[in-house]
C-alpha positions in Angstrom: 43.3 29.7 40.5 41.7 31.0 37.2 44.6 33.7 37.0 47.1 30.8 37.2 44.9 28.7 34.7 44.3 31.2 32.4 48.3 32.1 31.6 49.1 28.4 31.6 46.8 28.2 28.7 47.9 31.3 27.6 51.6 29.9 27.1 49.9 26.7 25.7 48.1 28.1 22.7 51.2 30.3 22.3 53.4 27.3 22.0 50.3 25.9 19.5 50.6 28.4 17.5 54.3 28.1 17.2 54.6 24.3 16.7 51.2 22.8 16.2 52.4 19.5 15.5 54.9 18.8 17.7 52.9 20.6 20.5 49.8 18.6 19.4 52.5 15.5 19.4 53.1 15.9 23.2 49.6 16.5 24.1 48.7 13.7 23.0 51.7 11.7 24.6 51.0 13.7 27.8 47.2 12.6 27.5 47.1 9.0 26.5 49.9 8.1 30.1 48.5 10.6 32.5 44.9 11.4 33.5 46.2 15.1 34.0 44.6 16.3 30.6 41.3 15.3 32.8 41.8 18.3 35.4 42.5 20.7 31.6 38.9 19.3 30.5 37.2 19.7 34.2 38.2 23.5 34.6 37.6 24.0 30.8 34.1 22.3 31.3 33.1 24.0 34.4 34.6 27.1 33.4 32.2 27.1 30.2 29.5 25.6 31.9 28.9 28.2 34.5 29.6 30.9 31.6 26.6 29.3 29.9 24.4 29.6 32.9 25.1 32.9 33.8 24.6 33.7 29.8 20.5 31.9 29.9 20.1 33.5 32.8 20.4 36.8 31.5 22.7 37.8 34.4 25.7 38.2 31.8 23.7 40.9 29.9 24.0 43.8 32.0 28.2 42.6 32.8 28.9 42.9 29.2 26.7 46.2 28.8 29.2 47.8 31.5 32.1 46.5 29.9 32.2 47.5 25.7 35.7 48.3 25.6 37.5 45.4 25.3 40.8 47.4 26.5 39.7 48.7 29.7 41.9 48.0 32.6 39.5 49.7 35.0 38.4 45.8 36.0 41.1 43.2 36.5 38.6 40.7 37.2 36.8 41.5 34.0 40.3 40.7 32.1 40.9 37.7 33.7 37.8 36.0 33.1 37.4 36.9 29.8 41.1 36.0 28.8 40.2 32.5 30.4 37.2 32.3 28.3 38.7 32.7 25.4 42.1 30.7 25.9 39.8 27.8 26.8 38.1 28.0 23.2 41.0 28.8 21.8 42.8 26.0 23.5 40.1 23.5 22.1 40.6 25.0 18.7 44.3 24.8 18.4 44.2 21.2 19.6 42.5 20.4 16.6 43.9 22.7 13.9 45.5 20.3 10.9 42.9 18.0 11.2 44.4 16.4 13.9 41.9 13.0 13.9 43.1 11.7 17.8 42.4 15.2 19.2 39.7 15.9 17.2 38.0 12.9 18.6 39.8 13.6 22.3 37.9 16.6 23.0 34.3 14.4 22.4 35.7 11.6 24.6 38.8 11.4 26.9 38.8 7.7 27.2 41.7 7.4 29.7 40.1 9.4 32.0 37.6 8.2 35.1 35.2 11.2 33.4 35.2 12.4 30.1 33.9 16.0 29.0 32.7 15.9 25.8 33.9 19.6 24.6 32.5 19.6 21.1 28.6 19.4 22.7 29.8 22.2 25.1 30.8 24.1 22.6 27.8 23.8 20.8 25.8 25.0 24.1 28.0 27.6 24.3 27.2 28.8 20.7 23.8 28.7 21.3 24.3 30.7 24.4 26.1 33.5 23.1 23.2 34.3 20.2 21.2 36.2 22.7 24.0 38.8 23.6 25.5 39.3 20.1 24.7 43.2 20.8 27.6 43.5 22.9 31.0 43.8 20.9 32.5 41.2 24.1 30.5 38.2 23.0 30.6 38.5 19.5 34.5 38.0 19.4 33.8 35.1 21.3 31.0 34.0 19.2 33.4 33.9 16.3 36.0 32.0 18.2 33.6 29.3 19.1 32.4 28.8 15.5 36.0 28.7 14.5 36.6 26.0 17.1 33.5 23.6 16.1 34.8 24.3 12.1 38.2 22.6 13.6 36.1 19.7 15.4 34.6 18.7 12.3 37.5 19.0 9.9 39.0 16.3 7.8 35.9 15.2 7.8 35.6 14.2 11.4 31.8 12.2 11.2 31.7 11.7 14.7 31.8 15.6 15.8 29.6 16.8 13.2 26.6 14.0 14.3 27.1 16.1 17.4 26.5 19.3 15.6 23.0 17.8 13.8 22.2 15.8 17.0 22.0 19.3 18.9 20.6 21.3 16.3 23.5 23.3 15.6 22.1 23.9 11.9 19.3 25.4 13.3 21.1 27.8 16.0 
């Protein structure tokens, strides 16, 4: 399942990055007359979730201490999960690029769907999370990413998102 997941958003941030508009344009059609974007935000959530509990846990330390070259192909599994990691931040970023003010405020809260994943906190966990295993090269790349993503949350400026950031402490991670 996360092999299948992790191309789909492969092809979506490369269609993103092509076309942010009208991409962005049918996201949001797609979103506001299906709850489908709620299974995107589930995976995405638990996906990260679980990442950040493996990361306080300290159980992600000695994984990326075996694994320091991004390129190896000795570990499919290794490649797979970290490719999903980052197309799910990536995916959150791209959704917001322009300051696009609907999405920006779609990944806090999905109000069409029966449960909303508010992705902007997450990614402020997730933030948090990575500071204690900035001495492997894997998480740092990551680390960027996610910092790129929240600058896109709060872009335009986008009030609601940056409370977030000061109502977690963000500023002081």
């Amino acid at each position: 399942m996360s092999e299948i997941f992790s191309i789909t958003l492969f092809f979506l941030n490369k269609l993103l990055h092509l076309k942010p508009e009208s991409v962005q344009k049918k996201f949001i059609t797609l979103s506001s007359n299906d709850s489908a974007s709620q299974f995107l935000f589930k995976l995405s959530n638990d996906f990260i979730s679980l990442h950040i509990e493996k990361l306080d846990r300290g159980s992600m330390n000695e994984f990326y201490s075996n694994h320091t070259n991004k390129n190896d192909l000795s570990n499919i599994c290794y490649l797979v999960d970290k490719n999903l990691e980052k197309q799910v931040v990536l995916l959150l970023k791209n959704l917001c690029i322009n300051d696009n003010r609907y999405l920006q405020d779609y990944v806090r809260y999905q109000s069409n769907n029966s449960k909303s994943y508010n992705m902007v906190k997450l990614m402020t966990e997730y933030a948090e999370s990575l500071l204690g295993s900035l001495n492997y090269p894997v998480p740092l790349d990551i680390f960027h990413l996610v910092l790129d993503s929240l600058y896109e949350f709060i872009q335009g400026p986008n009030a609601e998102n940056q409370e977030i950031l000061i109502q977690y402490k963000f500023i002081n991670v």
